[in-house]
N, C-alpha and C positions, 0 to 999 in steps of 0.2 A: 720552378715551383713544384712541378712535379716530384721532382728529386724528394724535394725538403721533406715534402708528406711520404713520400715512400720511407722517407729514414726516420720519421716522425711514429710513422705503424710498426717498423719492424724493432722499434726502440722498445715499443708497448709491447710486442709480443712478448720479446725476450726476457722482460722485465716480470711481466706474468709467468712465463714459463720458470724462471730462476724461482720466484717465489716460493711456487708450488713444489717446489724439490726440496725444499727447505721442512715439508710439513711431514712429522713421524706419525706412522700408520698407531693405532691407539694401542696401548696396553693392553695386553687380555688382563680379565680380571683374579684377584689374587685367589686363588684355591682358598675355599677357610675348611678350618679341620672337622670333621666328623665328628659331631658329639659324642661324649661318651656314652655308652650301655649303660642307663639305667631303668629300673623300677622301681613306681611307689619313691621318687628321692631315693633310693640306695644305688650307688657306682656297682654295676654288675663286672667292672673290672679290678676292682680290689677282694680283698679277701673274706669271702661269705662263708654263715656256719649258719647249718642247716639241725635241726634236732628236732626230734618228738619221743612221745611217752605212749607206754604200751603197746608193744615193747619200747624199750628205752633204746633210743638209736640215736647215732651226730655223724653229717658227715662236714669234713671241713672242703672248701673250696681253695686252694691256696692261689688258684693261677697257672698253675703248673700242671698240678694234679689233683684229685677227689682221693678223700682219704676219708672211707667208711669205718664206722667201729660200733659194737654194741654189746650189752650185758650179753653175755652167753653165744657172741659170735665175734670169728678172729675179723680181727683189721686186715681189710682191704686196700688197695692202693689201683689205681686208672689214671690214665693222660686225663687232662682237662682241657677240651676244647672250650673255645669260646661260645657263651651264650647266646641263643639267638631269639632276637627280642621281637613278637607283632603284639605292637597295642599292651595290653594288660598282664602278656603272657611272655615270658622267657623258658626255653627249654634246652638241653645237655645231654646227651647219647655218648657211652662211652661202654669202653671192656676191658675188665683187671686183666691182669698175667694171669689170673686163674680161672678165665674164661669168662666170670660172674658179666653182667649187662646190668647196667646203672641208666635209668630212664627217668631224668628231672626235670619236671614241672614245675616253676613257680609261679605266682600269681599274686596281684599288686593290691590283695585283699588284707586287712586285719589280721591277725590272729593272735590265738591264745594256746599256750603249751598246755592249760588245764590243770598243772602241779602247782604254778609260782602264780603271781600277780603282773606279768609280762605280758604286755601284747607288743606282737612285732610285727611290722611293716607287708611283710609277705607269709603266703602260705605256700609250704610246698609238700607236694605227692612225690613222692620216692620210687622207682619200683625197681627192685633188686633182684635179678632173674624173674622167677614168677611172682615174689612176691610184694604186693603196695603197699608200703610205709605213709602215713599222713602226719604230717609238725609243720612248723614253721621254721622264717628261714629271718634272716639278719646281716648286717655287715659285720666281719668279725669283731671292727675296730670297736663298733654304737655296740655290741655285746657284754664287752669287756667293759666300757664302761656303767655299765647299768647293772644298778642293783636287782631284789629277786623282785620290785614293784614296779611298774609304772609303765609308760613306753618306749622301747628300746628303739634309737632315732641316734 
C-alpha cells in the first residue's frame, strides 16, 4: 500500500513539474514608435518655410539643409539638424560653409507677416550671426497651399 501511494505522489510530481515547462516566460512589450516632432499641428519633420518682412527674408528648412536668402543678401546654405522640441518651443543651431551661425527659434504662437492677410501656426526669431530676424514660420506643404488670406494650416 505503501508502494501504491509513493507512485501515486511521484506521478503528481512529475505531472506538475512537466506542466510548468510547458509555460513561455511573457512577451516583452512591443516598442511603439516615437511620435513625430511637432508644433502647434505642424510635422517638424517635413519641410518648413520660414519668412518675415523688414527686412524681407525666407529661410527654407528642407531636412537636409537650411537654405537662407533675402533682398540684398547672397543665399546661404547649412546642414539641418533636427529640431529640438520642449513644450511650446523648438530650436536649430547650425553653421554655413561661410562661417555665418543660424540660431532658430520657433514658437507654437500665432502669427502674422504683417504684408498679406496670413497667419501662421508658428512664430519664429532668426538670428544670423549678430543679427535677429523676426517672421513666422509654416510647413512648406500648408504654404503652398494657401492663398495671401486666411490661415495657413
Amino acid at each position: 500500500m505503501r508502494l501504491a501511494a509513493l507512485a501515486v505522489v511521484a506521478a503528481s510530481v512529475l505531472g506538475l513539474a512537466a506542466c510548468s515547462q510547458g509555460e513561455d516566460a511573457p512577451a516583452p512589450p512591443a516598442e511603439t514608435p516615437a511620435p513625430a516632432a511637432s508644433l502647434a499641428g505642424v510635422d517638424l519633420t517635413q519641410p518648413l518655410s520660414l519668412l518675415g518682412t523688414e527686412p524681407f527674408w525666407g529661410i527654407r528648412l528642407t531636412g537636409e539643409e537650411l537654405v537662407y536668402s533675402g533682398v540684398d543678401r547672397p543665399e546661404q546654405r547649412a546642414p539641418q539638424p533636427a529640431l529640438t522640441v520642449q513644450g511650446t518651443v523648438a530650436t536649430l543651431q547650425t553653421r554655413s560653409a561661410e562661417g555665418t551661425t543660424f540660431e532658430i527659434t520657433l514658437t507654437a504662437t500665432e502669427c502674422s507677416d504683417g504684408m498679406s492677410d496670413r497667419t501662421f501656426p508658428l512664430t519664429a526669431m532668426v538670428k544670423v550671426g549678430e543679427e535677429t530676424l523676426m517672421g513666422c514660420a509654416a510647413s512648406t506643404a500648408a504654404l503652398e497651399r494657401t492663398g495671401e488670406s486666411g490661415p495657413v494650416v
